[in-house]
C-alpha positions in Angstrom: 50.4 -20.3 3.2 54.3 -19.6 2.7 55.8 -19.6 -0.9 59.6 -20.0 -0.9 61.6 -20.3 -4.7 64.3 -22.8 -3.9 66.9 -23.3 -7.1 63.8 -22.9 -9.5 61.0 -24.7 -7.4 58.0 -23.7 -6.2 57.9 -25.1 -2.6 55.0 -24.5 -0.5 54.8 -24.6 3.3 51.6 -24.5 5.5 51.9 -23.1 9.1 52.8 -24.9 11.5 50.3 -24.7 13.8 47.3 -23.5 11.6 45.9 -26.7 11.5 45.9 -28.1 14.9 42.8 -29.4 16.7 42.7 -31.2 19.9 41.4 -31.0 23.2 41.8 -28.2 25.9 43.6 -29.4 29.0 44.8 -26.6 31.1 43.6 -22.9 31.7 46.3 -21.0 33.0 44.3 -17.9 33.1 41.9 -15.7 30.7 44.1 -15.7 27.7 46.4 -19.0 27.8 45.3 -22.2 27.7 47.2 -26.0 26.9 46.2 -27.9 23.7 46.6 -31.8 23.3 46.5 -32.5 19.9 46.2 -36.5 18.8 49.7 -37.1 18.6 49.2 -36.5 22.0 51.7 -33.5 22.1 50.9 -30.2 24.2 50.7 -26.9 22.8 50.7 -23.9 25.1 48.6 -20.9 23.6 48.6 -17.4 24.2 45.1 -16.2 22.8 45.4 -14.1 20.0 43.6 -10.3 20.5 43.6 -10.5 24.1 45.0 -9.7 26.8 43.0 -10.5 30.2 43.7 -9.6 33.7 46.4 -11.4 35.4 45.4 -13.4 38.7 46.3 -11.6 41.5 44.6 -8.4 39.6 40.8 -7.8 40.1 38.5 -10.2 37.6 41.7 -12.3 36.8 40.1 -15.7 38.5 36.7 -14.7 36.8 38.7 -14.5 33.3 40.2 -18.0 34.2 37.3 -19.2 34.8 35.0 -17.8 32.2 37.6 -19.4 29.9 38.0 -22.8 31.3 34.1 -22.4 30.9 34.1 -22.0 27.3 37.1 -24.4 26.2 38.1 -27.0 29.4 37.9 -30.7 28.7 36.2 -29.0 25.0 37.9 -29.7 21.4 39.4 -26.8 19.8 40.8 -25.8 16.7 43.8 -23.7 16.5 44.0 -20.9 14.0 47.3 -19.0 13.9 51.3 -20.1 13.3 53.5 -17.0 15.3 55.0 -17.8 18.7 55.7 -15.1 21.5 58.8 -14.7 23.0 57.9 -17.4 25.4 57.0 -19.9 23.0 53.7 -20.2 23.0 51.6 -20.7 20.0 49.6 -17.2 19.6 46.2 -18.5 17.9 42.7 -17.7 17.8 40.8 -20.4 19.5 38.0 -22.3 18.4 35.2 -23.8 20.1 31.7 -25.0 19.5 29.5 -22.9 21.4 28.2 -24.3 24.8 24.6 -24.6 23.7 25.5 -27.2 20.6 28.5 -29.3 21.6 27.8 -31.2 18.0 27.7 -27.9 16.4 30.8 -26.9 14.2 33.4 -24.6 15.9 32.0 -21.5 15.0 33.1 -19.4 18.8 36.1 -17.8 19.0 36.8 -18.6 23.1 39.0 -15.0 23.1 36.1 -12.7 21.5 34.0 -14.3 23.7 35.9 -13.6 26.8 36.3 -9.7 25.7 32.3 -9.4 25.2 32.0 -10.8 28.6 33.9 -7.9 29.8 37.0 -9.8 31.3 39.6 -8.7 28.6 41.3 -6.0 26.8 41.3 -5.7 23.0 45.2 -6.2 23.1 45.8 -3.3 20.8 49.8 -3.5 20.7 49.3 -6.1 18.2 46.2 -5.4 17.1 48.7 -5.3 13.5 48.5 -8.9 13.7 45.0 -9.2 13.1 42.9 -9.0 9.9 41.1 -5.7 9.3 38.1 -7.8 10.1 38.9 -8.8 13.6 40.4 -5.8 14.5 37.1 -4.3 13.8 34.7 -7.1 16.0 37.6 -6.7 19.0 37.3 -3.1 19.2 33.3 -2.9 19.1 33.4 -6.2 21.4 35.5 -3.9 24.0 33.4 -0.7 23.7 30.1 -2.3 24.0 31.5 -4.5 27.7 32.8 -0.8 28.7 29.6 0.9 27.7 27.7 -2.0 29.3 29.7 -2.0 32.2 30.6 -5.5 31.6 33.2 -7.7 34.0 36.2 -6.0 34.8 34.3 -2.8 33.7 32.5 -2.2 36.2 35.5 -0.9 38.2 36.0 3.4 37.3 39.5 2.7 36.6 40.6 -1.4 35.7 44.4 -1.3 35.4 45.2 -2.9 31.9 47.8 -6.0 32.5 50.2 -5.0 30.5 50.9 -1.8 32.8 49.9 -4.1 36.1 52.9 -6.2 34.6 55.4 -3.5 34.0 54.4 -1.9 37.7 55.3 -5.3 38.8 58.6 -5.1 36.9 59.8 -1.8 37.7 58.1 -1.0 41.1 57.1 -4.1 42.9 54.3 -4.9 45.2 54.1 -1.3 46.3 53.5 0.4 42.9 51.5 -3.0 42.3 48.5 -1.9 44.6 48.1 1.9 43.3 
């Protein structure tokens, strides 16, 4: 919750987007997905913590799809108010898990995806996350590489944020290294 003093009042402000529930419909890939909420208005999220492969890079279409496993057609609960520089909501995204649709939503979709193995613990902004999560992101990741989990069980998985930037600043050449 936001406090703001305005000329001697106390004014509170929830987040925006820290209460929004609806229902998934659209996976783009293994970390962004499309909200409806009941007022029937979409909200594109980028999943907080994560940061899965893109695609066209190895395990990107099982990330999609281990996703749209976990949350498609499901209702969700949103939990987070920043947007990125594309102006997507960036949230934690909850979910009741797929054994107990009438269960409460107790699975967060994006630590679910990283213990599968088809994410990285997005550590840039790691910052962004309680001391709590940061903690069960990090032992999520370590235990899919020691498992040899997903995407882990490549020697070498090229994180997307550098397959992105060898996109940028190298193209399709630099791409395939």
């Amino acid at each position: 919750m936001k406090m703001t003093v305005v000329a001697g009042f106390l004014l509170f402000s929830l987040s925006a987007f820290a209460d929004v529930a609806g229902v998934v419909v659209g996976v783009a890939d293994g970390d962004t997905v499309t909200v409806l909420d009941a007022d029937k208005t979409q909200h594109k999220v980028r999943i907080a913590g994560i940061d899965a492969p893109e695609k066209a890079q190895p395990f990107g279409q099982r990330a999609k799809e281990r996703m749209s496993t976990l949350v498609f057609g499901k209702e969700v609960r949103l939990e987070g108010d920043k947007q990125d520089r594309y102006g997507r909501t960036v949230a934690k995204v909850w979910v009741s898990p797929p054994d107990c649709q009438r269960c409460p939503k107790t699975l967060d979709a994006g630590l679910a995806v990283l213990t599968s193995g088809l994410a990285w613990h997005y550590k840039k902004y790691q910052n962004e996350q309680s001391p709590e999560d940061r903690e069960r992101y990090t032992f999520a990741e370590d235990e899919a590489r020691s498992k040899r989990a997903g995407l882990w069980l490549e020697g070498n998985p090229v994180p997307p944020w550098e397959w992105r930037k060898s996109r940028r600043f190298g193209g399709e050449q630099n791409a395939n290294r």
